[in-house]
VEXTOR-169550 format. One record per residue (C-alpha): residue in one letter; x, y, z; residue number from 0. Coordinates in pm, 1 decimal. Layout:
residuo u v w num
A X Y Z NUM
...
This chain:
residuo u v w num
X -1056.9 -325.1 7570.2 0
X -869.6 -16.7 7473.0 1
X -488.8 -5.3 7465.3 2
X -388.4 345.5 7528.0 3
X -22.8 212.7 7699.7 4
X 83.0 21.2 7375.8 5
X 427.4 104.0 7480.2 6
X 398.1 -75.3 7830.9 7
X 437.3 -440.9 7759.4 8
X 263.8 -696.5 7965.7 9
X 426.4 -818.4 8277.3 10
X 475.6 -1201.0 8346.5 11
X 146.8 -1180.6 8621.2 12
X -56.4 -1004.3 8348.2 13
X -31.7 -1248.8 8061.6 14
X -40.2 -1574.4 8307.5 15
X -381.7 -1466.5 8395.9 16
X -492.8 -1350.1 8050.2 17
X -349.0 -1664.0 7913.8 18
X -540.6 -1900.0 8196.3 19
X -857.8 -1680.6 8163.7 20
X -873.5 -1739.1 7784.5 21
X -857.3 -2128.2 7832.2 22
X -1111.0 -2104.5 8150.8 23
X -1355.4 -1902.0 7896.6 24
X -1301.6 -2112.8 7579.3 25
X -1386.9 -2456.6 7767.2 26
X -1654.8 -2263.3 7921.9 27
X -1805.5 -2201.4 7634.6 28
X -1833.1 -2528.3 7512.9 29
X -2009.2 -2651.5 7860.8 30
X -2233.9 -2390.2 7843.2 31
X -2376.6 -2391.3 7526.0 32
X -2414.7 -2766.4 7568.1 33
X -2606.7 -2714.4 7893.7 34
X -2812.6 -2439.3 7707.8 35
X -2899.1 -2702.0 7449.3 36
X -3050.1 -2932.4 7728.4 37
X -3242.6 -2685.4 7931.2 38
X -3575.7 -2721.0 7968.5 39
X -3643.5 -2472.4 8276.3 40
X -3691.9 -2124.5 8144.2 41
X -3619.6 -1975.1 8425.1 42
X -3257.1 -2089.2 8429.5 43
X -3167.5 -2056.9 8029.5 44
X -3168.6 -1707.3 8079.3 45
X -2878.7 -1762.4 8359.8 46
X -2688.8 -1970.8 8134.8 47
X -2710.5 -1761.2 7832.4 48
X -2585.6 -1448.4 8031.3 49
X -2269.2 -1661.1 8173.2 50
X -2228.3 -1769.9 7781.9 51
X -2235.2 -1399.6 7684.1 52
X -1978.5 -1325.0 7939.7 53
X -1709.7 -1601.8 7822.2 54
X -1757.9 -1493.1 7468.8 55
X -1660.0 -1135.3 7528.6 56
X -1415.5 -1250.0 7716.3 57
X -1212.0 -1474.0 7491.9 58
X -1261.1 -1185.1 7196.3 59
X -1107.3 -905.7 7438.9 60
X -833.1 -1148.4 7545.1 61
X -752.5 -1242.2 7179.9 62
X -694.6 -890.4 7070.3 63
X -473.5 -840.5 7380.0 64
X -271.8 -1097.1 7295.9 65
X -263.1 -1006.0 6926.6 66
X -198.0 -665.5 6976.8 67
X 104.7 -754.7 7188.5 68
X 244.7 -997.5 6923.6 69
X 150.4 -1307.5 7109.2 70
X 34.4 -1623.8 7059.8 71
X -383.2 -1698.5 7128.9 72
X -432.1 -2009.5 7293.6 73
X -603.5 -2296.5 7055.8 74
X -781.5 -2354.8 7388.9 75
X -1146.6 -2518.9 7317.3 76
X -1396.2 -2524.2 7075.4 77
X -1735.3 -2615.5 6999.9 78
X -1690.7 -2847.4 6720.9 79
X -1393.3 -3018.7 6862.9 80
X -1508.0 -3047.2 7178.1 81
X -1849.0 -3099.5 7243.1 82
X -2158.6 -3317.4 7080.4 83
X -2444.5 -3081.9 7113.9 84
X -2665.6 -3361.0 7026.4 85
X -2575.5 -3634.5 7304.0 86
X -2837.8 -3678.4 7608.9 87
X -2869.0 -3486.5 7855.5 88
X -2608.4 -3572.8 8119.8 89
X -2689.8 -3313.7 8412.4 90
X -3009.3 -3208.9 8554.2 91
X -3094.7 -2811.8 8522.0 92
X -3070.2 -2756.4 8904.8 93
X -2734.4 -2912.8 8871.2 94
X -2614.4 -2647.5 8612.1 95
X -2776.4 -2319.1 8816.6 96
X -2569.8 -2463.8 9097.2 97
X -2307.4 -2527.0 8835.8 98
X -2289.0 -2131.7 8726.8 99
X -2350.8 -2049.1 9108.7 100
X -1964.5 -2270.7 9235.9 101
X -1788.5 -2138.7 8896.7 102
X -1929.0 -1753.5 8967.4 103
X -1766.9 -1752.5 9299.5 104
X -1475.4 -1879.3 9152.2 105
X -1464.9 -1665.4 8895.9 106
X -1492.8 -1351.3 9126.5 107
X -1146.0 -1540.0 9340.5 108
X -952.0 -1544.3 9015.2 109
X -1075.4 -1205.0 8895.2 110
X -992.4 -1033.7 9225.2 111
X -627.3 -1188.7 9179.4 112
X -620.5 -1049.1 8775.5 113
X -704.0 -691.0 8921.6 114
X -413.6 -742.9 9252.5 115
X -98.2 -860.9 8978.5 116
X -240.9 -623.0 8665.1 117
X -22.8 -295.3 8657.4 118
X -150.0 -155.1 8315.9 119
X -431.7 29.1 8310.4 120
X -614.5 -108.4 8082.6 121
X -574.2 -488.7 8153.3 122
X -662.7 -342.9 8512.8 123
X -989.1 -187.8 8428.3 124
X -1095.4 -491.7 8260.5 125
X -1056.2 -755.8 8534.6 126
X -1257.6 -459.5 8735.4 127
X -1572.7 -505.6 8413.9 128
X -1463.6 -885.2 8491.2 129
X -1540.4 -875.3 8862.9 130
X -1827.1 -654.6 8843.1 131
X -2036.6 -850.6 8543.1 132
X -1938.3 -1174.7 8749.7 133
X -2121.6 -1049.7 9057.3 134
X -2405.8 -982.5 8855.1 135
X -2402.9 -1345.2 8751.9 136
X -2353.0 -1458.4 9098.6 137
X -2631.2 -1280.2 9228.3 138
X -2861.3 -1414.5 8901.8 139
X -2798.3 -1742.6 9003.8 140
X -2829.5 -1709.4 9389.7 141
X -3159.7 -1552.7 9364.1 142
X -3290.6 -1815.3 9170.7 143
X -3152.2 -2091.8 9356.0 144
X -3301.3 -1905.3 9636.4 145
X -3654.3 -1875.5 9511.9 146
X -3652.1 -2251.0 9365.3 147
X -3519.2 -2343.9 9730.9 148
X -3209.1 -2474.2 9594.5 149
X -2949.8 -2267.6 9770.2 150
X -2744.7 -2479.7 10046.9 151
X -2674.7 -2211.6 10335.3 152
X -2423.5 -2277.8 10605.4 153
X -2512.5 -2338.3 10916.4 154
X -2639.6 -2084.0 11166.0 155
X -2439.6 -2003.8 11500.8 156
X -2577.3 -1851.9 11855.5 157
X -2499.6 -1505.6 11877.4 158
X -2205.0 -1419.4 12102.1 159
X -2314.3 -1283.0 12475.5 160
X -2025.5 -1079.0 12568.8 161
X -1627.6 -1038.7 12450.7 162
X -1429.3 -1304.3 12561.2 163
X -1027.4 -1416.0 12493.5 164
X -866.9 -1711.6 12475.5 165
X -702.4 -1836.9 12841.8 166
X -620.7 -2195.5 12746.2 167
X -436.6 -2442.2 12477.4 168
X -746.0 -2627.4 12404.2 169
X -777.6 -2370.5 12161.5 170
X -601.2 -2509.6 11999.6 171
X -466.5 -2804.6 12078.2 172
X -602.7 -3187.0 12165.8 173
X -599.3 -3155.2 12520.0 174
X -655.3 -3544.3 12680.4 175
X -854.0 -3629.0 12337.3 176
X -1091.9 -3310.2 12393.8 177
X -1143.9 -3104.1 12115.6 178
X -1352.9 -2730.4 12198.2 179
X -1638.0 -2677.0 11923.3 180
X -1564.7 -2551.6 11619.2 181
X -1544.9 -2175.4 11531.9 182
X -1728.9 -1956.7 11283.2 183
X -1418.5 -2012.3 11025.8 184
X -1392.4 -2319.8 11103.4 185
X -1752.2 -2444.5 11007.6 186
X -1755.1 -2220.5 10675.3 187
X -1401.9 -2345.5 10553.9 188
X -1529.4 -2737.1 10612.3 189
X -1893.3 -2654.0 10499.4 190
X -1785.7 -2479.0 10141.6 191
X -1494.8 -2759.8 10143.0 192
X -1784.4 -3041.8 10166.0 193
X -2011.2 -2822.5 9935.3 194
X -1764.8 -2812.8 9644.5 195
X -1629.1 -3178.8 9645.3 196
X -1988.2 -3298.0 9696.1 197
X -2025.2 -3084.1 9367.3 198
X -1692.1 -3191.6 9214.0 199
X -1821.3 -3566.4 9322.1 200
X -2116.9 -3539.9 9105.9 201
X -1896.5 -3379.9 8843.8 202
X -1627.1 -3626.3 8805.8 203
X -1937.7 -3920.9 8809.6 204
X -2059.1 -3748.3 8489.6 205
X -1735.7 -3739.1 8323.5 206
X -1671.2 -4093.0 8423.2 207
X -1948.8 -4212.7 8245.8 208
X -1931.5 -4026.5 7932.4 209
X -1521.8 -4054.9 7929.7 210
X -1395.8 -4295.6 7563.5 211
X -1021.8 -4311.7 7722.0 212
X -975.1 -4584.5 7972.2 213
X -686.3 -4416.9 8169.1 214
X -907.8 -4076.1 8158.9 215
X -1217.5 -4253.3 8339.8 216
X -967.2 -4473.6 8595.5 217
X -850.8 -4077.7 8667.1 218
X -1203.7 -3980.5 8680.5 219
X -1305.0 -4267.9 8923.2 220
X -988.8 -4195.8 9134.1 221
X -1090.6 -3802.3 9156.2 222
X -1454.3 -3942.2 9211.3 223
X -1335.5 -4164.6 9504.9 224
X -1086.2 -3909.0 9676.6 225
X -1380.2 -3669.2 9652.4 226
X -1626.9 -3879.8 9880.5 227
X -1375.7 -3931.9 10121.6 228
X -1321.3 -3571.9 10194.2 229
X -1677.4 -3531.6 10174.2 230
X -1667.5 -3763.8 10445.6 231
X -1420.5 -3614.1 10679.7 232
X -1563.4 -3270.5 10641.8 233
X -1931.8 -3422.5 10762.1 234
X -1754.5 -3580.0 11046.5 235
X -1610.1 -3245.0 11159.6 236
X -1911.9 -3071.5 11165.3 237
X -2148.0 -3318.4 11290.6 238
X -1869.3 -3354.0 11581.8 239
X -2032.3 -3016.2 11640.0 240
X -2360.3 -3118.5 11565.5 241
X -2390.0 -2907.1 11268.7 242
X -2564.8 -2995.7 10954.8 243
X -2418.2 -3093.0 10607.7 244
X -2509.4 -3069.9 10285.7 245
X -2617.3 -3408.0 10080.5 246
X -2486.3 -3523.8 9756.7 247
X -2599.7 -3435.7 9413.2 248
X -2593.7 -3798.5 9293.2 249
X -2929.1 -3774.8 9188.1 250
X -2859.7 -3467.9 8946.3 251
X -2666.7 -3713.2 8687.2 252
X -2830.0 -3899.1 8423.3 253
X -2786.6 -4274.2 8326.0 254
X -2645.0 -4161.3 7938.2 255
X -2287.3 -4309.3 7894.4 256
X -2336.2 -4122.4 7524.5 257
X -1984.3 -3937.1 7434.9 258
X -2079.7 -3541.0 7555.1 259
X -1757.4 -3364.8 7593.8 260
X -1427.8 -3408.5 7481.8 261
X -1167.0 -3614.7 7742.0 262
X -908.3 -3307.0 7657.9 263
X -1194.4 -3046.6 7799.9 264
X -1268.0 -3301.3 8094.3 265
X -946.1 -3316.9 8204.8 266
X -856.2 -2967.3 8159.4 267
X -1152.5 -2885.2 8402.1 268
X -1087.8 -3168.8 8633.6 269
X -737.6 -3021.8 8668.7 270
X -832.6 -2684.9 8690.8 271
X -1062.4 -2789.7 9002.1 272
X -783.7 -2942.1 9137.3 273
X -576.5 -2635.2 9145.5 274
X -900.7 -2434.7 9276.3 275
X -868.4 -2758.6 9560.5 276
X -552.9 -2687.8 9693.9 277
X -581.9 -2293.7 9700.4 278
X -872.7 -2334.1 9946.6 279
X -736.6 -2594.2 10154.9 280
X -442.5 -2378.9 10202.3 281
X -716.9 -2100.6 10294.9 282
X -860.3 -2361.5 10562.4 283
X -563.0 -2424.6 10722.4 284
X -466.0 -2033.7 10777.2 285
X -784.0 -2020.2 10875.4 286
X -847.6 -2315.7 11128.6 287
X -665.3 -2229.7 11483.0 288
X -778.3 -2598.5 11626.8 289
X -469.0 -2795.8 11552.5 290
X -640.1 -3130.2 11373.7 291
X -819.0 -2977.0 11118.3 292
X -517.5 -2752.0 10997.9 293
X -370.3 -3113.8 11037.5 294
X -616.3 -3300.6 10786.4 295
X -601.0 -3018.2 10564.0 296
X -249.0 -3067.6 10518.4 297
X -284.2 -3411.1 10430.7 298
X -557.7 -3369.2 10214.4 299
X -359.4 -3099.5 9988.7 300
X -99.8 -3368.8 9961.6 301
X -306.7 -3623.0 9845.5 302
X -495.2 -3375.4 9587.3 303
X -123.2 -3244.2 9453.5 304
X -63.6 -3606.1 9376.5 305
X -358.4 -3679.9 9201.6 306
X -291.5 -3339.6 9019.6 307
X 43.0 -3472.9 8916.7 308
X -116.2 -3763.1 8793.1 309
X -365.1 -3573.9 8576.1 310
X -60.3 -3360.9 8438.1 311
X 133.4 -3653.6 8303.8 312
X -187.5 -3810.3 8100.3 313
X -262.6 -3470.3 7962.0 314
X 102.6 -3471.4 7880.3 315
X 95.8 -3793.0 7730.1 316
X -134.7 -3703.4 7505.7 317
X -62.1 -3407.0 7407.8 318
X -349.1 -3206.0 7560.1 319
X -134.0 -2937.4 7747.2 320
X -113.6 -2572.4 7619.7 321
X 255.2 -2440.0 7760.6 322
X 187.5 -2132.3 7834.9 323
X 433.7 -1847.1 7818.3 324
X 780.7 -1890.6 8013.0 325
X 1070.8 -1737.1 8044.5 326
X 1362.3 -1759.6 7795.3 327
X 1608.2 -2027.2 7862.8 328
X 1948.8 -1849.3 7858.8 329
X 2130.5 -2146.3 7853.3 330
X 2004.9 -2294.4 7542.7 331
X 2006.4 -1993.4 7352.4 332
X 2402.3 -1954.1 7456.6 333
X 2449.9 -2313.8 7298.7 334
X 2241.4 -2257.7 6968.0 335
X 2431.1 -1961.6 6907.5 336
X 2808.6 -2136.4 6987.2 337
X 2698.5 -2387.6 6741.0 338
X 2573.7 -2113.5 6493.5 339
């Protein structure tokens, strides 16, 4: 990344998202290379050594930003700290191409925010190489899931016959306990919403089994328990409009109980997906006109902000946080100075 605006110092939006991309990349790394050690299909190790390539570029780019700006790197994640390369395998391959397939199109969410809050140049051009080499991996790993027969579409809607508008509440209200079918927004908020808990599920069983701290695997369970149950509600919403869902990825876990990663990393990424959680339940309820759904969405988001809250105070405990950059606190640096 070039710095021809050294004079231009980053603004608060700029290094949150460099500082939260360079953790995201660093655990990355770690997962991946692990999941490269264990592949056996040879169609998909070329998918998860381009995604590997990607994080490693990243984290080097990042770093000199950082250090170029006087700032501190992140200690983030690291390979020898936070992995055993040589414990079982703990996920099958067609879990990790789906895997790089969920964290892709996350990827291309946070990316697209790191372009929208980047003013200089430079940091803006590189969220724009960010997007664009992210797509690429997205598309890798949908065209193979595709031609394997792996990929989980959402479900298919009749075409529309004429224009219509809306003449009554039941749009979107529960008039006399009926509730009109679901719209197109609708189904693909509460079908991605199943998709990625199903996929956080299966997740969070993994790290249960492979967790060495007891609180960290009760958290794990807990995540692994709230997960089903929205898995549950979403299913029920559809198949209220006899749609299809997806099925769990149980399967796609091994038995091994073998230490794999580190509980910092697991926890760090458990917590991340909660954050990713919330931001698209907020999504489905701007996006859900029919008044229950917006409804359960709400209370789901509660219920995931507390069990955020209680994954913040164990990484707390012990010690796992990074505090990223904040702002200066005027009031303590008036009293260190009076007692100068």
């Amino acid at each position: 990344m070039e710095h021809k605006e050294k004079q231009i110092r980053l603004t608060a939006g700029e290094i949150a998202q460099l500082w939260s991309q360079y953790l995201n990349d660093s655990s990355s790394i770690c997962v991946l290379t692990y999941f490269l050690e264990k592949a056996e299909d040879d169609e998909i190790k070329p998918i998860i050594e381009f995604a590997l390539e990607l994080s490693m570029s990243h984290i080097q780019k990042i770093a000199s930003v950082l250090t170029e700006e006087k700032n501190v790197v992140p200690h983030g994640f690291s390979i020898k700290e936070d992995v055993d390369l040589t414990a079982p395998r703990l996920y099958s391959d067609s879990f990790v191409l789906n895997f790089i397939n969920q964290m892709s199109k996350n990827g291309l969410t946070l990316y697209a925010a790191g372009v929208s809050t980047s003013v200089r140049q430079d940091i803006t051009a590189y969220y724009k190489d960010c997007l664009t080499e992210t797509m690429q991996l997205y598309e890798k790993s949908k065209d193979l899931l595709l031609s394997k027969g792996l990929f989980i579409r959402s479900p298919n809607l009749p075409n529309l016959e004429q224009v219509e508008y809306v003449k009554k509440q039941w749009f979107i209200l529960d008039v006399f306990g009926e509730k009109r079918p679901l719209v197109a927004a609708e189904v693909d908020n509460l079908f991605a919403n199943l998709q990625r808990n199903a996929f956080g599920a299966a997740t969070l069983t993994g790290f249960s089994q492979v967790a060495q701290n007891k609180e960290v695997k009760k958290f794990f369970i807990k995540g692994l328990e709230i997960g089903n149950k929205h898995v549950t509600l979403f299913r029920e919403k559809l198949e209220e409009s006899k749609l299809p869902a997806p099925m769990s990825w149980d399967s796609e876990i091994t038995n091994s109980t073998t230490k794999t990663f580190s509980d910092k990393l697991m926890m760090f990424f458990t917590t991340g997906l909660i954050g990713l959680s919330i931001g698209y339940y907020g999504t489905g309820i701007a996006l859900s006109p029919r008044g229950d759904i917006a409804a359960m969405y709400n209370r789901l988001s509660l219920e995931v902000q507390l069990y955020s809250e209680d994954g913040a105070n164990i990484m707390i405990k012990n010690e796992w946080l990074e505090q990223p950059p904040m702002a200066p606190d005027r009031d303590e640096l008036v009293k260190k100075k009076n007692q100068s």
